[in-house]
C-alpha positions in Angstrom: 0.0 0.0 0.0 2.3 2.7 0.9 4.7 2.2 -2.2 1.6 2.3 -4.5 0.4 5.6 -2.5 3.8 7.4 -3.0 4.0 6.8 -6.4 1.1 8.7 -7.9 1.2 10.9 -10.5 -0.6 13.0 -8.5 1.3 14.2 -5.8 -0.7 16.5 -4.0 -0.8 14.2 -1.3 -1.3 14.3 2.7 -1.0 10.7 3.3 -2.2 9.7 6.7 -1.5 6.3 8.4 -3.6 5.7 11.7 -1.7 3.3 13.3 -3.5 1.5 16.9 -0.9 2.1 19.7 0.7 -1.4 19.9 4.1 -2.4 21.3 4.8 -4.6 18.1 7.1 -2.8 15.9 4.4 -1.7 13.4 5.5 2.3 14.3 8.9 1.2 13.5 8.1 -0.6 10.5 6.0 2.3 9.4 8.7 5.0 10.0 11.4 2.6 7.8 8.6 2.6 5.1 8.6 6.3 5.0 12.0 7.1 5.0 12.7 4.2 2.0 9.6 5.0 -0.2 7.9 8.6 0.8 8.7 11.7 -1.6 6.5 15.0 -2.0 3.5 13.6 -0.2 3.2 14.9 3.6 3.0 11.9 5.8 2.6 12.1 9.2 1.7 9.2 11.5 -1.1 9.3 14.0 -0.7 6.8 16.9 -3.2 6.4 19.5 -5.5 3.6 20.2 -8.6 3.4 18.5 -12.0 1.1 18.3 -11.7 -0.8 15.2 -11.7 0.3 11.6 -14.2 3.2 11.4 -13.0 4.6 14.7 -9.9 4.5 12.5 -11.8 6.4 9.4 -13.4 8.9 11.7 -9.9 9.8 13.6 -8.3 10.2 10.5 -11.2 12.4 8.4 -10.6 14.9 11.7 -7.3 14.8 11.6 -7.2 15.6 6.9 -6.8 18.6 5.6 -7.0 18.3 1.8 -10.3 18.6 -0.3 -10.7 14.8 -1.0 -10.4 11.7 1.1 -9.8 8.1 0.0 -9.6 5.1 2.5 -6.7 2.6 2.1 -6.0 -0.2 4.2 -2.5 -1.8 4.7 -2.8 -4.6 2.2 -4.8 -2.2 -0.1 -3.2 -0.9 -3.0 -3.4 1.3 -6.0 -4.3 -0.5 -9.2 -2.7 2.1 -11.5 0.7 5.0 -10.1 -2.9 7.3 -12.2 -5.8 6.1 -10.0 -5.7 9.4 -7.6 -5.6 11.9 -10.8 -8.4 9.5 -12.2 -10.3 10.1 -9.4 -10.0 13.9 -8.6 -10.1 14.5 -12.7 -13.3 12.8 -12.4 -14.7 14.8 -9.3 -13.7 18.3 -10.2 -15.0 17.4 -13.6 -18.6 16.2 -12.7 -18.2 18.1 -9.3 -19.8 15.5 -7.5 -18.8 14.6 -3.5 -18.7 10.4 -4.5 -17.1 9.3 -7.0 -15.6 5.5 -7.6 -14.7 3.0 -9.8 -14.0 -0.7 -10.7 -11.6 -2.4 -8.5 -9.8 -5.6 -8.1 -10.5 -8.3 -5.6 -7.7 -10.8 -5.1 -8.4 -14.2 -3.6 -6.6 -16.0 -1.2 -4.9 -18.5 -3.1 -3.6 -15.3 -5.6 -6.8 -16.0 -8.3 -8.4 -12.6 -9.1 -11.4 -10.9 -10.5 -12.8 -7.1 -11.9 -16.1 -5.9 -10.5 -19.0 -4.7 -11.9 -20.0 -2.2 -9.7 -23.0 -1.3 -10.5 -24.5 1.5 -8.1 -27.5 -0.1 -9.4 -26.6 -2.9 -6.9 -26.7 -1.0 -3.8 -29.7 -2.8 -2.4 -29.2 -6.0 -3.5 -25.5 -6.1 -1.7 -22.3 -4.0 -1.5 -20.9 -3.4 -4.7 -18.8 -0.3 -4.4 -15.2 -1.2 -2.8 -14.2 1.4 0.0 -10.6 1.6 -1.6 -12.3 3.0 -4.8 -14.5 5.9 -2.9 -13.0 9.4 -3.4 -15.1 11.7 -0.5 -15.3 15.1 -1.1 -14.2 16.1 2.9 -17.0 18.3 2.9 -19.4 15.2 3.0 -18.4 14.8 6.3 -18.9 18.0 7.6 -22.6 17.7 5.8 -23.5 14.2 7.0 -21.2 13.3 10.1 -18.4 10.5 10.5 -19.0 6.8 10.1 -21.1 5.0 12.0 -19.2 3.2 14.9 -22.1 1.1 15.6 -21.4 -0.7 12.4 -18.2 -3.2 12.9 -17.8 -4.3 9.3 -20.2 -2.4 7.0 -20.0 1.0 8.3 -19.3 2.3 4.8 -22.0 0.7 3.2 -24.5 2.1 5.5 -22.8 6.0 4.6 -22.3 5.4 1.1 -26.7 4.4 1.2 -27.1 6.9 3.4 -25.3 9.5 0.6 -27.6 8.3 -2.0 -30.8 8.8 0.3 -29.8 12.1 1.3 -29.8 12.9 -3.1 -26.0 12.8 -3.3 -24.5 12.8 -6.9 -22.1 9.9 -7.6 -19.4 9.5 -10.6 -18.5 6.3 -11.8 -15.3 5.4 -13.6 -15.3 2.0 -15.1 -11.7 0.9 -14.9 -9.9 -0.7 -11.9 -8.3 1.8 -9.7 -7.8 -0.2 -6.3 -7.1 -3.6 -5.8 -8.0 -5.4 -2.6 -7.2 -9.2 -1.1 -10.5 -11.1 0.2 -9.8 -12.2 3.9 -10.5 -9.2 5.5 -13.1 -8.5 8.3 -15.9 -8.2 6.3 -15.4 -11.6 3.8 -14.0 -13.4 7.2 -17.5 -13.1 8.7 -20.0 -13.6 5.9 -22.7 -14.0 8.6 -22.1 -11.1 10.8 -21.8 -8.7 7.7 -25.1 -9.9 6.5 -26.5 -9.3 10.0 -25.6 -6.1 9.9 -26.6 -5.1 6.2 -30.1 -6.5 7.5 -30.1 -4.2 10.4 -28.3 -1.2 8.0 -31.4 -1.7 5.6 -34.1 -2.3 7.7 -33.4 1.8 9.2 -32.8 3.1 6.0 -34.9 0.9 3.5 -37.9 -1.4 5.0 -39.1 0.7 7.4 -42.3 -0.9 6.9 -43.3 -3.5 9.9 -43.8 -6.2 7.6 -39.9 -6.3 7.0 -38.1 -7.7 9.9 -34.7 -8.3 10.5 -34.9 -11.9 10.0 -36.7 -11.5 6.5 -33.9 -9.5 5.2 -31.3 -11.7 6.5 -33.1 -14.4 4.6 -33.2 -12.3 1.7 -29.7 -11.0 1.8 -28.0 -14.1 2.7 -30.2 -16.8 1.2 -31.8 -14.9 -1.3 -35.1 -16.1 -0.3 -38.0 -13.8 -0.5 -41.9 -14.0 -1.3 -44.1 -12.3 -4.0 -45.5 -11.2 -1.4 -42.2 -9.3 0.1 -41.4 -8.3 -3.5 -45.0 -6.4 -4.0 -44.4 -4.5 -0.3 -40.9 -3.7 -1.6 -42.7 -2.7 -4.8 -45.0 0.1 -2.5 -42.3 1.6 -0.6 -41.8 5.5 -1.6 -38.2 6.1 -1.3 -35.7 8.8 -2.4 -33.6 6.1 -4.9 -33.5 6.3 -8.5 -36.4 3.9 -10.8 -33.2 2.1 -11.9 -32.2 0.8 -8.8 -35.6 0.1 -8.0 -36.1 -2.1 -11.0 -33.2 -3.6 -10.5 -34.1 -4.3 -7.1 -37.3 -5.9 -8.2 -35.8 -8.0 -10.7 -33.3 -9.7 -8.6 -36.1 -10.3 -6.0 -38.0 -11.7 -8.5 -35.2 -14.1 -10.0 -34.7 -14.7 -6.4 -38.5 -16.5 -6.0 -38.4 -18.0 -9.0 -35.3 -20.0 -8.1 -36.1 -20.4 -4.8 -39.9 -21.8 -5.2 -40.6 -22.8 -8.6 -38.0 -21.8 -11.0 -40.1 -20.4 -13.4 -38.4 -17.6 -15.0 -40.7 -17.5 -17.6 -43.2 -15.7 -15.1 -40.8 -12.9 -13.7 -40.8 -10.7 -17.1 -45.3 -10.7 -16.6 -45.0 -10.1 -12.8 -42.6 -7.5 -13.5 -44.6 -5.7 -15.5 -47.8 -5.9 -13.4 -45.7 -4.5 -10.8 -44.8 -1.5 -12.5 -48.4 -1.0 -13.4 -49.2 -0.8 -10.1 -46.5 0.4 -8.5 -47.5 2.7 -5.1 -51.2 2.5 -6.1 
């Protein structure tokens, strides 16, 4: 991570490492990396003890002073020595406050694979990698810090949040981060689903018929009923039709495959459900 962060093109870089307080060499390690790799970027390293990775965002947002923020973490890297000028280009272009792109996810046994990302995803799962988000700081002066609540999908309940609130996103569709599976988040399948559940349940299904539990189902064993797909159907939210349909469309391949697996039905049922959609 840190050789791929000091050698961007764009070097108008103030690179902050958050470091927890540990006795285990890590500081030193840090300090050896700096004086062998950094160049015009200002680095400075901020060591105090914090409460897991978003306390670790949140300390570090209060801490920047530059106009954008991107989130790295240590085995995170750059896809491209261009990815930052990509990204602010892109912002300053479309002056948006989000904007991200494609990214890399490495396996553990060194196999690899390019996302989609489709924002058009955002309620089905998380497709938007955290190493790909360039924040305008000023986001977080509008909407607050991370949620510390949230152990492992903290960013996916901002980044929904964002897109609630009527936040403009710009999407670049190349690779610009790469990240290995393994971390917190793919370690505990279960627990991040859990908390997705809980994240959309707030933000999403506020209706009573939508309990935790259903969305877990949904989320995790993509199991739902027509019956939860009309309901979803009726909700008036702030979200573009696009992720709406596409919302509806994977709950209704969902059913199909689940019950009956007739596919043949989902293209009539879709359509009935945009005719009547929050009638």
């Amino acid at each position: 991570m840190f050789k791929s962060v000091h050698s961007q093109t764009h070097q108008d870089i103030e690179h902050l490492i958050i470091n927890n307080k540990t006795n285990d060499g890590t500081e030193e390690l840090i300090h050896s990396l700096i004086a062998k790799y950094s160049t015009t970027a200002k680095t400075h390293v901020i060591s105090e003890s914090d409460n897991g990775i978003y306390n670790a965002f949140n300390i570090g947002i209060s801490k920047a002073t530059g106009e954008y923020i991107i989130f790295m973490n240590s085995d995170d890297y750059f896809y491209t020595e261009k990815a930052l000028e990509i990204l602010v280009t892109k912002a300053q272009e479309k002056n948006t406050k989000i904007t991200y792109a494609k990214h890399v996810a490495k396996f553990l046994d060194d196999d690899f694979h390019i996302s989609s990302t489709k924002i058009e995803d955002l309620l089905i799962y998380n497709p938007i990698c955290q190493q790909t988000i360039l924040y305008k700081k000023s986001v977080f002066d509008e909407y607050g810090l991370f949620n510390e609540d949230y152990k492992i999908v903290a960013d996916y309940e901002y980044t929904l949040k964002l897109l609630l609130a009527g936040c403009t996103f710009a999407y670049i569709p190349q690779p610009l981060a790469h990240y290995r599976l393994g971390g917190v988040s793919t370690n505990n399948i279960n627990a991040s689903v859990q908390e997705i559940a809980k994240i959309q349940k707030k933000l999403i299904f506020t209706d009573d018929y939508f309990t935790e539990d259903k969305l877990y189902k949904f989320y995790r064993n993509k199991i739902c009923s027509l019956y939860f797909i009309w309901k979803f159907s009726q909700l008036k939210l702030n979200i573009p039709d696009k992720i709406r349909s596409t919302t509806i469309r994977y709950m209704l391949y969902s059913w199909a495959n689940s019950t009956i697996r007739c596919r043949w039905l989902i293209r009539p049922i879709e359509n009935w459900l945009r005719k009547h959609k929050n009638k």
